[in-house]
VODRENSE-246057 format. One record per atom (N, C-alpha, C, CB): residue number from 1; atom name; x, y, z. Coordinates in steps of 0.001 Angstrom, whole numbers, plus 500000, padded with zeros to 6 digits. Glycine has a CB too. Example, Ala and Ser with C-alpha at 12.3 -4.5 7.8 and 13.67 -1.06 7.14 Angstrom:
<mardrens>
+-----+-------+--------+--------+--------+
: num : atome :      X :      Y :      Z :
+-----+-------+--------+--------+--------+
:   1 :     N : 513190 : 494310 : 507800 :
:   1 :    CA : 512300 : 495500 : 507800 :
:   1 :     C : 513200 : 496700 : 507800 :
:   1 :    CB : 511308 : 495527 : 509046 :
:   2 :     N : 512850 : 497750 : 507080 :
:   2 :    CA : 513670 : 498940 : 507140 :
:   2 :     C : 512900 : 500030 : 507870 :
:   2 :    CB : 514084 : 499402 : 505725 :
+-----+-------+--------+--------+--------+
</mardrens>
This chain:
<mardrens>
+-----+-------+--------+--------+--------+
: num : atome :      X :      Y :      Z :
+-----+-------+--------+--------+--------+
:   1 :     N : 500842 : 498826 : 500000 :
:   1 :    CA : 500000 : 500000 : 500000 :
:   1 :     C : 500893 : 501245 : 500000 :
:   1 :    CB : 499039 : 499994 : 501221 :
:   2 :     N : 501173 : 502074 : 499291 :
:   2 :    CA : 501655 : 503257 : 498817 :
:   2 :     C : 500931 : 504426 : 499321 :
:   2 :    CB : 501648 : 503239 : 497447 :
:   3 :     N : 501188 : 504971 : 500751 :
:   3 :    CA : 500376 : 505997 : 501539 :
:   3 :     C : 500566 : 507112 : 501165 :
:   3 :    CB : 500548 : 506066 : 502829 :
:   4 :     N : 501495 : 507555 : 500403 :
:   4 :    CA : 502025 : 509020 : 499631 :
:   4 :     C : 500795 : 509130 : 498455 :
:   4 :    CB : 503947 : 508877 : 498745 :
:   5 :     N : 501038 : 508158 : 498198 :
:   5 :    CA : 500109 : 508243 : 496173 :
:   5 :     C : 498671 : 508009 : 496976 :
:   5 :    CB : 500596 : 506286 : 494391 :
:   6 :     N : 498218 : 507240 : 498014 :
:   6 :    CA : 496633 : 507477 : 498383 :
:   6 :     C : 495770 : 508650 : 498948 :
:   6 :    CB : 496374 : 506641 : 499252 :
:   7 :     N : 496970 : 509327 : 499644 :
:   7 :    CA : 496983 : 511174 : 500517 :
:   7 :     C : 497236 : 511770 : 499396 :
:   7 :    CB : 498366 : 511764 : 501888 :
:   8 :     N : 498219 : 511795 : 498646 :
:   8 :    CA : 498254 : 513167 : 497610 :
:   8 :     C : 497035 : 512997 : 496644 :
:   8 :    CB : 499809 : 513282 : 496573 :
:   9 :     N : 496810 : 511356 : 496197 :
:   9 :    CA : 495421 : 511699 : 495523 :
:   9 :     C : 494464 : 512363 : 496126 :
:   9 :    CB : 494767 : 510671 : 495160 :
:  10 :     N : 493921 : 511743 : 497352 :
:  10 :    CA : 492456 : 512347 : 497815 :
:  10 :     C : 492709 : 513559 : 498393 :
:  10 :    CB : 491609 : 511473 : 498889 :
:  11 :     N : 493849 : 514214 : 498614 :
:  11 :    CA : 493735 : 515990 : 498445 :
:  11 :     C : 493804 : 516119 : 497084 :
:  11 :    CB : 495030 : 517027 : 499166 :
:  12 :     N : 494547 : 515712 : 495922 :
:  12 :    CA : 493633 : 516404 : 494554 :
:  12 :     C : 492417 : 516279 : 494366 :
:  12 :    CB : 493947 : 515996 : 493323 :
:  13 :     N : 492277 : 515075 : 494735 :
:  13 :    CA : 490484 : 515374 : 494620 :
:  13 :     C : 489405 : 516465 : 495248 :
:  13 :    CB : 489865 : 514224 : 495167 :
:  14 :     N : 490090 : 516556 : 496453 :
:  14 :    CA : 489185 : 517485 : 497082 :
:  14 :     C : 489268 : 518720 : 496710 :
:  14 :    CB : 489281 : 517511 : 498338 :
:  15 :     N : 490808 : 519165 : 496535 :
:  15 :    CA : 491115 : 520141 : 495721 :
:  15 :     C : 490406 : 520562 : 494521 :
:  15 :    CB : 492156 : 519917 : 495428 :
:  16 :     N : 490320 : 519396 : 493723 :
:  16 :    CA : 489491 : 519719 : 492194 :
:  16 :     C : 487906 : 520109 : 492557 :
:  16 :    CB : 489462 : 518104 : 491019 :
:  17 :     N : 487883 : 519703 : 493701 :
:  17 :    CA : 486150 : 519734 : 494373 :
:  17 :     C : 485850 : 521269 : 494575 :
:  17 :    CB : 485925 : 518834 : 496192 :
:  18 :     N : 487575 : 522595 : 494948 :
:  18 :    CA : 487604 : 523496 : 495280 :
:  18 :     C : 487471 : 523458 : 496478 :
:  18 :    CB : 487056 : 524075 : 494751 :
:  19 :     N : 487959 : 522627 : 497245 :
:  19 :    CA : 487906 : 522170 : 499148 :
:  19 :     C : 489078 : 522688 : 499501 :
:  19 :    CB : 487910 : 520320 : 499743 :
:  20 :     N : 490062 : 523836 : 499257 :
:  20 :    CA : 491275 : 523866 : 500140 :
:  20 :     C : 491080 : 523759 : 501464 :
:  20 :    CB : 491991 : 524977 : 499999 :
:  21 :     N : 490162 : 524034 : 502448 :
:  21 :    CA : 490289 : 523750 : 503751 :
:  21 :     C : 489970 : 522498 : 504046 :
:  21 :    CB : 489630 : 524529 : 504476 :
:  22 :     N : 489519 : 521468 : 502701 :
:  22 :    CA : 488989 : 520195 : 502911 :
:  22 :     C : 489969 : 519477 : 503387 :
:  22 :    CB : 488423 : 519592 : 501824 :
:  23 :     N : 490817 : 519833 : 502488 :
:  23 :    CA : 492089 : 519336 : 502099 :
:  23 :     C : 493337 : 519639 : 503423 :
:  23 :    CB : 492452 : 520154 : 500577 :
:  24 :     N : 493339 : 520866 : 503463 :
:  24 :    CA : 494609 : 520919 : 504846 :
:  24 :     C : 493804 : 520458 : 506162 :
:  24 :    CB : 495353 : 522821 : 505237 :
:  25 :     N : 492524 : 520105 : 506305 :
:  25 :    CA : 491806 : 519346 : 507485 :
:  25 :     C : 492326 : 518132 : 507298 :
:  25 :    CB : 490200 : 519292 : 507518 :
:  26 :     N : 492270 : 517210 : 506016 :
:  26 :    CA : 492558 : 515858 : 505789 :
:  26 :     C : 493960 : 515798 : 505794 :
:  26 :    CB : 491976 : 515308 : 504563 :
:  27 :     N : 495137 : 516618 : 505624 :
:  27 :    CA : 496792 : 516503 : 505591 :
:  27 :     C : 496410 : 516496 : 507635 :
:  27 :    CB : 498076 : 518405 : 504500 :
:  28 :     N : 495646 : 517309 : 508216 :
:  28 :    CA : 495941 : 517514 : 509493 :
:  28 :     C : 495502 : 516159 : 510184 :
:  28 :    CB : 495255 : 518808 : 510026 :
:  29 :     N : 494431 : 515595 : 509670 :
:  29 :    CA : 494249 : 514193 : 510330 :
:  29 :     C : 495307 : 512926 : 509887 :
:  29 :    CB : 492723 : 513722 : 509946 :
:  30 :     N : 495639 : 513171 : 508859 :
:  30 :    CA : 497058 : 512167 : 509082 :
:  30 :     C : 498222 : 512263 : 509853 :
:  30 :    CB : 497699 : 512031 : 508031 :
:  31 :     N : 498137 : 513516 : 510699 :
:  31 :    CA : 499053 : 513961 : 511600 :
:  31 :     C : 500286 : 514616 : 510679 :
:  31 :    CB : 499488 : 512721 : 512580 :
:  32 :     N : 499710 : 515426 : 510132 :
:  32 :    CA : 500854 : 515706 : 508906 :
:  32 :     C : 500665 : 517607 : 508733 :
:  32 :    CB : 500277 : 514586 : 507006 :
:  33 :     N : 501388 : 517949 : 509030 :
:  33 :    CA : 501246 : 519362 : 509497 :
:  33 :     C : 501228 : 520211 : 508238 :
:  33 :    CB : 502443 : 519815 : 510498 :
:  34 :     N : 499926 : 520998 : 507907 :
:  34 :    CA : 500159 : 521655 : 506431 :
:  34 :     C : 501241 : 522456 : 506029 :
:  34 :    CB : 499171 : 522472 : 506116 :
:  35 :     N : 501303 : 521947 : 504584 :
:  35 :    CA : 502820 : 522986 : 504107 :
:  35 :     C : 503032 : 524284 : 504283 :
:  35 :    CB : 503101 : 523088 : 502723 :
:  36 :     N : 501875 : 525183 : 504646 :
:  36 :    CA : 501749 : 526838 : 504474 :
:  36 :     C : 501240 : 526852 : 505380 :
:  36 :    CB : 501076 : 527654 : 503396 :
:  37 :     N : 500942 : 528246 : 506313 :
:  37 :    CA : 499983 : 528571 : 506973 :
:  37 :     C : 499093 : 529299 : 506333 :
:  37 :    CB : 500321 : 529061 : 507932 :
:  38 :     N : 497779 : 529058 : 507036 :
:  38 :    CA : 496557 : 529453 : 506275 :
:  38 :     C : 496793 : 530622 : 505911 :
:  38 :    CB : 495302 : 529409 : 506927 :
:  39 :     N : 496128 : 530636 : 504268 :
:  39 :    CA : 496486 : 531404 : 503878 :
:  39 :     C : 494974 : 532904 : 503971 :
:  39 :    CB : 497124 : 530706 : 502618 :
:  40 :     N : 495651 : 534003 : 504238 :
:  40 :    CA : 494511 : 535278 : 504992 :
:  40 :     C : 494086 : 535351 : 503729 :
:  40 :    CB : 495064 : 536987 : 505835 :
:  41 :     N : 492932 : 535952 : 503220 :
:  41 :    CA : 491815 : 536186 : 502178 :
:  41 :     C : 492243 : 536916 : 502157 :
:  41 :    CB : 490509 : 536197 : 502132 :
:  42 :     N : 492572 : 538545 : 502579 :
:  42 :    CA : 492489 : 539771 : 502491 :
:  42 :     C : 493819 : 540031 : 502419 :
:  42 :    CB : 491761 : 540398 : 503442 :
:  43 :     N : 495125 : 539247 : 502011 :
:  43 :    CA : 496099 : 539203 : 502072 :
:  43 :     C : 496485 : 539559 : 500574 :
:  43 :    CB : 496419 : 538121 : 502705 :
:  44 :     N : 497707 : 540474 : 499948 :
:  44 :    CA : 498157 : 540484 : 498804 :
:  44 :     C : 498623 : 539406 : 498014 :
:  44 :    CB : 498884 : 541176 : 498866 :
:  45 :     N : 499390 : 538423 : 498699 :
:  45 :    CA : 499497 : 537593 : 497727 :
:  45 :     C : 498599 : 536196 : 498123 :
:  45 :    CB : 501026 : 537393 : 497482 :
:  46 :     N : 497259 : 535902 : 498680 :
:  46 :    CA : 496508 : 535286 : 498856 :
:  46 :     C : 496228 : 533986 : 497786 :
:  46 :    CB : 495715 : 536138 : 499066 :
:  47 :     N : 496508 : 534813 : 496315 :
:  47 :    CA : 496566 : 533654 : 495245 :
:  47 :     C : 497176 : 532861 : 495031 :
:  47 :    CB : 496619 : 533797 : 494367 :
:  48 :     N : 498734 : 533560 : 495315 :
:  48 :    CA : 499683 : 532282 : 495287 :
:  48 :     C : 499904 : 531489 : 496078 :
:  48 :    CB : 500704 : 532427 : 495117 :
:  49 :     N : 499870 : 531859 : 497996 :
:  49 :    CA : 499501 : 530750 : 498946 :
:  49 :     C : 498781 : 530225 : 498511 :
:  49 :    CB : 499110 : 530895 : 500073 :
:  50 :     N : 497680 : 530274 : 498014 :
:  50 :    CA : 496478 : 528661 : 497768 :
:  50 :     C : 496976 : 528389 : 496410 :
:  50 :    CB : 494289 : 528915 : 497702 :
:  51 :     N : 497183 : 528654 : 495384 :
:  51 :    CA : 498419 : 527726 : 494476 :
:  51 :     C : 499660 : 527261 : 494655 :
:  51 :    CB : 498794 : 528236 : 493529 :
:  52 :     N : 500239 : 527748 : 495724 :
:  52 :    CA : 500899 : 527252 : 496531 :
:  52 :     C : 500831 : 525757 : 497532 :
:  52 :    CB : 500898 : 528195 : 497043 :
:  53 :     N : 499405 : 525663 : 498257 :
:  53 :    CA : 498986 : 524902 : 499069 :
:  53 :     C : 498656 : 524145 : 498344 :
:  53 :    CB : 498247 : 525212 : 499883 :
:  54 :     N : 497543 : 524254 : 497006 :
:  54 :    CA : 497123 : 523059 : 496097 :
:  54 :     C : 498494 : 522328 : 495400 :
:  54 :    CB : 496045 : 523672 : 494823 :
:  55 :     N : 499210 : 523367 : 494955 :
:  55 :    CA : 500484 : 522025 : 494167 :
:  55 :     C : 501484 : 520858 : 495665 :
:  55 :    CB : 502375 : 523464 : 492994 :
:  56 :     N : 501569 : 521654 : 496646 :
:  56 :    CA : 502047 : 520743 : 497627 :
:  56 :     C : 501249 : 519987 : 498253 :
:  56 :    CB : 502651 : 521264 : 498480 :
:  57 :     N : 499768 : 520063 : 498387 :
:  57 :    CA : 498921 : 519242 : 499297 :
:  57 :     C : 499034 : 517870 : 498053 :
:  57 :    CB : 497057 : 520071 : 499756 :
:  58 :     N : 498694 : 518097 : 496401 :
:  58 :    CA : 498143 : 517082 : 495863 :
:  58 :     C : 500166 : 516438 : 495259 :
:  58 :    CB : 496582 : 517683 : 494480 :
:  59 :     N : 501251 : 516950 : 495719 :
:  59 :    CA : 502257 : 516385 : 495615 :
:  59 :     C : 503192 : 515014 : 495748 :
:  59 :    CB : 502451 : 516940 : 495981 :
:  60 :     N : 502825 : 513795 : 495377 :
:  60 :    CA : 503215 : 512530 : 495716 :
:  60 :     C : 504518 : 512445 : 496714 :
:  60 :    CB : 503450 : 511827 : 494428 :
:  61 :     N : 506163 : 513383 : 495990 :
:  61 :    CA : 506841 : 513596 : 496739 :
:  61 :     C : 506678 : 514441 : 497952 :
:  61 :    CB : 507532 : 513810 : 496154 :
:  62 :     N : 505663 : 514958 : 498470 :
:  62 :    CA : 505786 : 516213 : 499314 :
:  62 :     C : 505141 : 515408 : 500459 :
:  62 :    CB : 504972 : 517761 : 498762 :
:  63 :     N : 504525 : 514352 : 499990 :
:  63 :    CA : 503309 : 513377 : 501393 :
:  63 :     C : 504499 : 512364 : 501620 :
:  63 :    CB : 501276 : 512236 : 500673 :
:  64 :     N : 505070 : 511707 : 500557 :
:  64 :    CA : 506147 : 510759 : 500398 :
:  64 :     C : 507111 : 510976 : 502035 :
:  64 :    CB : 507121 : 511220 : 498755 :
:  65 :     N : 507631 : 512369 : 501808 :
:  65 :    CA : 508689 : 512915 : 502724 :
:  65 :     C : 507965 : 512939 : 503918 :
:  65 :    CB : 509315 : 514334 : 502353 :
:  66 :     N : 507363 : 514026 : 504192 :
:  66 :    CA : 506273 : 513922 : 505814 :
:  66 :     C : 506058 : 512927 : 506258 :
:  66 :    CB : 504857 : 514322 : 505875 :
:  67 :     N : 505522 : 511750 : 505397 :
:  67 :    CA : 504829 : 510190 : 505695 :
:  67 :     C : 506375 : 509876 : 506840 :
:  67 :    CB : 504585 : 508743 : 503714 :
:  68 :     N : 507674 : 509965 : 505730 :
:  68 :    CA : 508733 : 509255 : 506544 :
:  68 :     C : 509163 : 509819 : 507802 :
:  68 :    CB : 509889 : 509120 : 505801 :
:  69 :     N : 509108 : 511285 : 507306 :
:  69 :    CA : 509166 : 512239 : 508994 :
:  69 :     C : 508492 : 511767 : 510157 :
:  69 :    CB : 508453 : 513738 : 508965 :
:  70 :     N : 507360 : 512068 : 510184 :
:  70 :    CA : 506174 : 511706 : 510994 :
:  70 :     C : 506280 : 509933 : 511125 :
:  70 :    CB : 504634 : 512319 : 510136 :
:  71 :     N : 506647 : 509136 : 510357 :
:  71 :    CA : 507127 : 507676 : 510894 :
:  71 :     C : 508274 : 507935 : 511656 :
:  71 :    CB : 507508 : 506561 : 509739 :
:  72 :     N : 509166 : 508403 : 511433 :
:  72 :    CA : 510623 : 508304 : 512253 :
:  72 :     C : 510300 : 508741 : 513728 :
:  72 :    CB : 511920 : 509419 : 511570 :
:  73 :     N : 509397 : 509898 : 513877 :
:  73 :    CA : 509200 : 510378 : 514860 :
:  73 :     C : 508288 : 509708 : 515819 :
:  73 :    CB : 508929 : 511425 : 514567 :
:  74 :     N : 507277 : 509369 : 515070 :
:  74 :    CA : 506374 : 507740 : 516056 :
:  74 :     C : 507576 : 507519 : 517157 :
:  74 :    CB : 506130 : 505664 : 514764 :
:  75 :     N : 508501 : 506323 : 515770 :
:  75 :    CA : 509045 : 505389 : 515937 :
:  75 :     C : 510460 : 505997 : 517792 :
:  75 :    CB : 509659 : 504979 : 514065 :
:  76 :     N : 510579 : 506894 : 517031 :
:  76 :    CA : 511745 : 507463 : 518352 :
:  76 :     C : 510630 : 507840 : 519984 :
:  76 :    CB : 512758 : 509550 : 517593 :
:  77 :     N : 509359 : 508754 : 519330 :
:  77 :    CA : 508587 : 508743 : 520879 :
:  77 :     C : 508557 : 507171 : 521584 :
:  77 :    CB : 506751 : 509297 : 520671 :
:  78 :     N : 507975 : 506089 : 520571 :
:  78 :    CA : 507847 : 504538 : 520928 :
:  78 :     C : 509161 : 504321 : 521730 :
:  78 :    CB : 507742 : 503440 : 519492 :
:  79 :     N : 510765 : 504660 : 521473 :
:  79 :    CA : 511469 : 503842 : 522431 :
:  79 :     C : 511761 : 504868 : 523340 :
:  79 :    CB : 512718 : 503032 : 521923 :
:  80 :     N : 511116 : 506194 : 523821 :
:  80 :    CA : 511688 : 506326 : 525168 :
:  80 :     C : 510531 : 506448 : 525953 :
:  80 :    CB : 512673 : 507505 : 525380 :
+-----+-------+--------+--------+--------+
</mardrens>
């Protein structure tokens, strides 16, 4: 089972749905901390944070990396 390619799909999907908050809710329940901070509406460059957030949320390599982070880190809380 390939957990990078099953997370980066179903944030493109939600993404294509136009869900960006769908989407950094679902990176946050995998325990996977979103790439950007939310990005402010009323902010100048507001467009490119959320084209920003959509090319890294639906990124195979970008879930790939976190997945192993967030395993290593389990794995080290588990032995002390």
């Amino acid at each position: 089972m390939n957990l990078a390619l099953i997370h980066s799909t179903a944030c493109r999907e939600l993404l294509n749905d136009g869900e960006l908050e769908d989407a950094i809710r679902y990176c946050v329940e995998q325990g996977i901390e979103p790439p950007i901070p939310p990005c402010a509406k009323m902010s100048s460059d507001y467009e490119h944070c959320v084209a920003l957030a959509k090319e890294t949320l639906s990124d195979y390599g970008w879930w790939e990396k976190r997945l192993k982070v967030r395993d290593a880190r389990s794995r080290r809380q588990a032995e002390t």
